[in-house]
DSSP file (Angstrom, degrees, kcal/mol; ACC not computed):
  #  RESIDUE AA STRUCTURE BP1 BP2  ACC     N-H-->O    O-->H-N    N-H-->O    O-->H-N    TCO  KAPPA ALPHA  PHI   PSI    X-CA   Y-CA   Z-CA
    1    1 A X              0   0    0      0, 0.0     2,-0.5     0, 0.0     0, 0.0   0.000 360.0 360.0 360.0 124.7   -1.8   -1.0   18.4
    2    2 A X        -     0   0    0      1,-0.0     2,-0.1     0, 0.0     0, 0.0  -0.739 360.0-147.5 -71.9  98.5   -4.4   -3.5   17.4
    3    3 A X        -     0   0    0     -2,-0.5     2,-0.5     1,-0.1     3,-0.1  -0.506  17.3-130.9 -76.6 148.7   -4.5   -5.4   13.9
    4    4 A X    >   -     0   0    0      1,-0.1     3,-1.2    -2,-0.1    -1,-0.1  -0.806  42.6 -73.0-100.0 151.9   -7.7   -6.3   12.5
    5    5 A X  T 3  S+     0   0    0     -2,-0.5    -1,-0.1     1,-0.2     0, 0.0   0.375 115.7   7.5 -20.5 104.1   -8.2   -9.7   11.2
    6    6 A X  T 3  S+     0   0    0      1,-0.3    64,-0.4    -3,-0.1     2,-0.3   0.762  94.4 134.0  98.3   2.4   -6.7  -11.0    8.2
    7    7 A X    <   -     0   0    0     -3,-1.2    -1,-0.3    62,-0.1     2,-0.2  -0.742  47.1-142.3-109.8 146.9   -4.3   -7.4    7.9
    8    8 A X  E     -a   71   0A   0     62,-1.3    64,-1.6    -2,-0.3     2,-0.3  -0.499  15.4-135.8-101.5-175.7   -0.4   -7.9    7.1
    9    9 A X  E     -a   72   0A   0     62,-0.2     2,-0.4    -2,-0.2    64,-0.2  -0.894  12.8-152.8-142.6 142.9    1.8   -5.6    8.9
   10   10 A X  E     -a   73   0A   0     62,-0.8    64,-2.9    -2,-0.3     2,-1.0  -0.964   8.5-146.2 -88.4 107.2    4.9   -3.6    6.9
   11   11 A X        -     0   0    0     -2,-0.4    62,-0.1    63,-0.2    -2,-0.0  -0.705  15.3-157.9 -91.5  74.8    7.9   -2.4    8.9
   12   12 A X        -     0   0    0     -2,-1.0     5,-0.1     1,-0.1    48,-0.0  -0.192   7.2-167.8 -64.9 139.5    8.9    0.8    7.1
   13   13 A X        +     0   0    0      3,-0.1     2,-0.1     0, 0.0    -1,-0.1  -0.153  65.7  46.5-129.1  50.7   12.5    1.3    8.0
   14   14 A X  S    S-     0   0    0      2,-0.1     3,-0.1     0, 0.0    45,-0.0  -0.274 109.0 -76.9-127.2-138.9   12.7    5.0    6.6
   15   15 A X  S    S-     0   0    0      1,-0.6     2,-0.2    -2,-0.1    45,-0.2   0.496 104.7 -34.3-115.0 -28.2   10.5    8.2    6.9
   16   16 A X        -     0   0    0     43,-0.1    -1,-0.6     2,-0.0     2,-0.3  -0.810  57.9-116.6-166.4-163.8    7.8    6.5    4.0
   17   17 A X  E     -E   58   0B   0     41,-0.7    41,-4.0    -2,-0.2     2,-0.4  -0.773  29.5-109.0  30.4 144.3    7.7    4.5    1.2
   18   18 A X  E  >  -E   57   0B   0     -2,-0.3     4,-2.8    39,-0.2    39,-0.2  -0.534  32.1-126.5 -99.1 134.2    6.8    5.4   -1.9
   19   19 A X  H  > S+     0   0    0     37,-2.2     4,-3.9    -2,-0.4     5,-0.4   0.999 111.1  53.3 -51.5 -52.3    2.9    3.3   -2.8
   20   20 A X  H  > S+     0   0    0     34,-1.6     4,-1.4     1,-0.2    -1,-0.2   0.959 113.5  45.7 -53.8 -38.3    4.4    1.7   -6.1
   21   21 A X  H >> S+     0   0    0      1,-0.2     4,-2.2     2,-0.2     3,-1.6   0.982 112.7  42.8 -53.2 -65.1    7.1    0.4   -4.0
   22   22 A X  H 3X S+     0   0    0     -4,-2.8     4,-1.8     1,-0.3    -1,-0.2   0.782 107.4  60.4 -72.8 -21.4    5.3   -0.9   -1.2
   23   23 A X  H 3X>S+     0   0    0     -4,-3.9     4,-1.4     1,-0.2     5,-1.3   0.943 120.7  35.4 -41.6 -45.6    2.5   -2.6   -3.7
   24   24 A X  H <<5S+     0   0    0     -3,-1.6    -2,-0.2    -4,-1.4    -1,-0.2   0.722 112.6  52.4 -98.6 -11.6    6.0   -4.5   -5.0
   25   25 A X  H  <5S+     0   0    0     -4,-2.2    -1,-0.3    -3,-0.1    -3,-0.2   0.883 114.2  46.5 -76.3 -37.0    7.9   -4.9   -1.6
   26   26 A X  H  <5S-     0   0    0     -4,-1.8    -2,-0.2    -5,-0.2    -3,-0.1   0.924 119.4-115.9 -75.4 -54.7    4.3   -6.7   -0.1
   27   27 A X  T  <5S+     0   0    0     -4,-1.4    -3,-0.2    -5,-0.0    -4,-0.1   0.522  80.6 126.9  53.7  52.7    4.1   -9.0   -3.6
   28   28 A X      < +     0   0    0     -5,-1.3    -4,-0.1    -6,-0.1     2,-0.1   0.663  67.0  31.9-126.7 -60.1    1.2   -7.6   -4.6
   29   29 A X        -     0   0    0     -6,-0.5     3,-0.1    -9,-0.1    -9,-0.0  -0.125  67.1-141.1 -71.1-177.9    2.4   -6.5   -8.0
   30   30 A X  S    S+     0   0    0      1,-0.4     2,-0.2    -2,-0.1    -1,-0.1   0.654  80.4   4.3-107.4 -32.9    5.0   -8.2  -10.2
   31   31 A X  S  > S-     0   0    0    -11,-0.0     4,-3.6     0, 0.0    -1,-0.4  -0.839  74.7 -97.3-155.2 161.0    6.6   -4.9  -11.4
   32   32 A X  H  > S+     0   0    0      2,-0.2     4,-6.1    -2,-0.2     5,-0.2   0.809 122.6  49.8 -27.9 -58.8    6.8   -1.1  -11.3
   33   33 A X  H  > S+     0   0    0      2,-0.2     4,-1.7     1,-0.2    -1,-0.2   0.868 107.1  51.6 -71.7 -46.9    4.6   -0.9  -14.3
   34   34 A X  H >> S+     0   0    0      2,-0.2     4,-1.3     3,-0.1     3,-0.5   0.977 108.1  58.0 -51.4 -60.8    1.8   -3.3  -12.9
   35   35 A X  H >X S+     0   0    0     -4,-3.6     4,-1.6     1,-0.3     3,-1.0   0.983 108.2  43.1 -61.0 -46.5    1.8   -1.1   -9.6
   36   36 A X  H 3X S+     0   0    0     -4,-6.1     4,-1.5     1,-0.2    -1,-0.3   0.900 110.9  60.5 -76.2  -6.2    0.9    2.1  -11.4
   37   37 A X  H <X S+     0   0    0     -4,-1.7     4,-1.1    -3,-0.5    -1,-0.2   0.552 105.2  38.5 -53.6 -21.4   -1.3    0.4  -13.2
   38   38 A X  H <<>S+     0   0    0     -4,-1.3     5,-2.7    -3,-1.0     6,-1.2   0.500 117.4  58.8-111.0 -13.9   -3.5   -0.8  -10.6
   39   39 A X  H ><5S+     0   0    0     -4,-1.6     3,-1.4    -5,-0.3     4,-0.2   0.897 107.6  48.7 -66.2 -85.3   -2.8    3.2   -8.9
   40   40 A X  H 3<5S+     0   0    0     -4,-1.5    -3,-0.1     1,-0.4    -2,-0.1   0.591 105.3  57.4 -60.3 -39.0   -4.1    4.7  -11.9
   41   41 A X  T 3<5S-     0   0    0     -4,-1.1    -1,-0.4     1,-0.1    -2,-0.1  -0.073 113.7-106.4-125.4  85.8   -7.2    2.6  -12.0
   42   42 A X  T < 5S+     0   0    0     -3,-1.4    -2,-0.2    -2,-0.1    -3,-0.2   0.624  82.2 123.8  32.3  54.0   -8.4    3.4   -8.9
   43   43 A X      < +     0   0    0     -5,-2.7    24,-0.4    -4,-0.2     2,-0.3   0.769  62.3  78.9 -62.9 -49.6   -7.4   -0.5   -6.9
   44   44 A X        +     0   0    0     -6,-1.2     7,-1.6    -5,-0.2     2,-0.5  -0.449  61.1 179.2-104.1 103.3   -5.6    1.0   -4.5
   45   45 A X  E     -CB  50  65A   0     20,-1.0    20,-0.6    -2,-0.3     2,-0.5  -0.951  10.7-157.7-118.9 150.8   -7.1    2.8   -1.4
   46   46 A X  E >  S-CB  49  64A   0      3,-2.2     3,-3.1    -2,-0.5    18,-0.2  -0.839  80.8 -13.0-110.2 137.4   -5.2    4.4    1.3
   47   47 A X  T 3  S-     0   0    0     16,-4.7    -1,-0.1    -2,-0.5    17,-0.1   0.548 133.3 -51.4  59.9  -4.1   -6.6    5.0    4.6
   48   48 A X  T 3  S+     0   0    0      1,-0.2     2,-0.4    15,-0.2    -1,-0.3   0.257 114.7 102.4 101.4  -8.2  -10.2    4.0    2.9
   49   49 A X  E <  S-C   46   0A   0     -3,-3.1    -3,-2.2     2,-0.0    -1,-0.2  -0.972  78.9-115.2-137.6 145.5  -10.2    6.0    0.4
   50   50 A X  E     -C   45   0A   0     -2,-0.4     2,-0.5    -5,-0.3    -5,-0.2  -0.306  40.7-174.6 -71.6 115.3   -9.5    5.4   -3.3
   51   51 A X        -     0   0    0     -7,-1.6    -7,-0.2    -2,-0.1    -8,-0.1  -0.925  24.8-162.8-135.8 148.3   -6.3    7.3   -4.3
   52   52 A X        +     0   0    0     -2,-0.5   -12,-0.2   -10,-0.1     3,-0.1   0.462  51.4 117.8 -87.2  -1.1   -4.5    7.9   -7.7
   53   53 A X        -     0   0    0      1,-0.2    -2,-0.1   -14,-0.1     3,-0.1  -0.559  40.2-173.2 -77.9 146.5   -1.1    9.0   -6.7
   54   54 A X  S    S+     0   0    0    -35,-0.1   -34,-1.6     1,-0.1   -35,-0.2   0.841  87.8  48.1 -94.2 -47.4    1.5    6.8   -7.7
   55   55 A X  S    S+     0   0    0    -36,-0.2    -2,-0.1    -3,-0.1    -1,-0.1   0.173  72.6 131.5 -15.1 -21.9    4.0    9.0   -5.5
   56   56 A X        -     0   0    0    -38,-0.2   -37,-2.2     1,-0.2     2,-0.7  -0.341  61.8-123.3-103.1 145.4    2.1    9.3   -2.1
   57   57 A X  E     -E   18   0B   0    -39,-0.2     2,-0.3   -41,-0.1   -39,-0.2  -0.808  16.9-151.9 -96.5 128.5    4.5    8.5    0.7
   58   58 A X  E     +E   17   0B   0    -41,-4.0   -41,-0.7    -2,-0.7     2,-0.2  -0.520  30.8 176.0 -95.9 133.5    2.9    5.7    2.5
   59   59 A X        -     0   0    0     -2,-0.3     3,-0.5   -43,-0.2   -43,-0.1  -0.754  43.5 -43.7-132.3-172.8    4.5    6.1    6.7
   60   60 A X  S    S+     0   0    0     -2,-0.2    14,-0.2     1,-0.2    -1,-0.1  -0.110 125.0  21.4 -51.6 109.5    4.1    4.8   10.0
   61   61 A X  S    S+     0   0    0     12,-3.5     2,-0.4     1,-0.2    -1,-0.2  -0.078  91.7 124.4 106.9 -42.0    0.0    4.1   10.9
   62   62 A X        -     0   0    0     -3,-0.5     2,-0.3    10,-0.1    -1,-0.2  -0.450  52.2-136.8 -81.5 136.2   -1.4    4.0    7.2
   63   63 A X        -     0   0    0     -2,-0.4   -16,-4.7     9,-0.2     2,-0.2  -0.672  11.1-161.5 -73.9 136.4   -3.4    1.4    5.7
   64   64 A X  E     -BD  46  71A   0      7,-1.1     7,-1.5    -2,-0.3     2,-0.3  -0.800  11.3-176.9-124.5 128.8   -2.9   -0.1    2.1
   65   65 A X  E     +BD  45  70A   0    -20,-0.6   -20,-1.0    -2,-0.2     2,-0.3  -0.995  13.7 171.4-144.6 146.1   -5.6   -2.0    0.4
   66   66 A X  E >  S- D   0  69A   0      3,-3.0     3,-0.9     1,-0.5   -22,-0.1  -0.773  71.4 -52.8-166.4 114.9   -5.7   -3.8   -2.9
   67   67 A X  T 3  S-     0   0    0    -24,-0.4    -1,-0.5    -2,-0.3     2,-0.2  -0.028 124.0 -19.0  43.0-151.3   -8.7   -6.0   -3.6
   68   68 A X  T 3  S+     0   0    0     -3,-0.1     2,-0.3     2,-0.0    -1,-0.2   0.190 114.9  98.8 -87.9  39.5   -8.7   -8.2   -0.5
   69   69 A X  E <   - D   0  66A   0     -3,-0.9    -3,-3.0    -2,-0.2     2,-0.2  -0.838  54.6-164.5-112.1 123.9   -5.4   -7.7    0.6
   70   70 A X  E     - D   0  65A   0    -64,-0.4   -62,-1.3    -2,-0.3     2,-0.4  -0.869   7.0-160.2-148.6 161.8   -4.7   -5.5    3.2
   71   71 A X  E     -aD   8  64A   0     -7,-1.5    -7,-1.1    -2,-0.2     2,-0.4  -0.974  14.3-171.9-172.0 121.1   -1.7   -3.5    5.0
   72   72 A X  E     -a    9   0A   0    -64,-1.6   -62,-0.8    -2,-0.4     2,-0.5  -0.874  20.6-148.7-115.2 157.5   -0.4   -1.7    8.0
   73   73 A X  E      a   10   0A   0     -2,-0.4   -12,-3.5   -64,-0.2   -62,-0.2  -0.977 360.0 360.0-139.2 130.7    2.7    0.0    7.8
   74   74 A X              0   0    0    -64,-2.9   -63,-0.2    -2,-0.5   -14,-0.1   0.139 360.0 360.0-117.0 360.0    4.4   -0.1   11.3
């Protein structure tokens, strides 16, 4: 599997991760409250595309983006 340039890499060691979590495990956020804040107004795309769940279980393959900051979950 191939990274592209400039992308951090996650090593989920469950079935997913939860998005607010993994915004606060990369340091992304400072808190809970910051990450659904930045869900809610539409920062946050998954996969490329702008999504509002605060919930959505992030696995193995998807990409996480926030601003210029970027994320593979291995």
């Amino acid at each position: 599997m191939k990274l592209a340039t400039g992308m951090q890499t996650f090593v989920l060691e469950g079935e997913f991760i939860p998005m607010i979590q993994l915004l606060k495990a990369m340091n992304w956020v400072e808190h809970g409250g910051m990450a659904q804040h930045v869900v809610a107004e539409g920062l946050v795309k998954y996969n490329g595309v702008v999504d509002y769940r605060k919930r959505l279980k992030v696995r193995r393959g998807d990409i996480v983006e926030l601003e210029d900051m970027k994320v593979q979950v291995l």
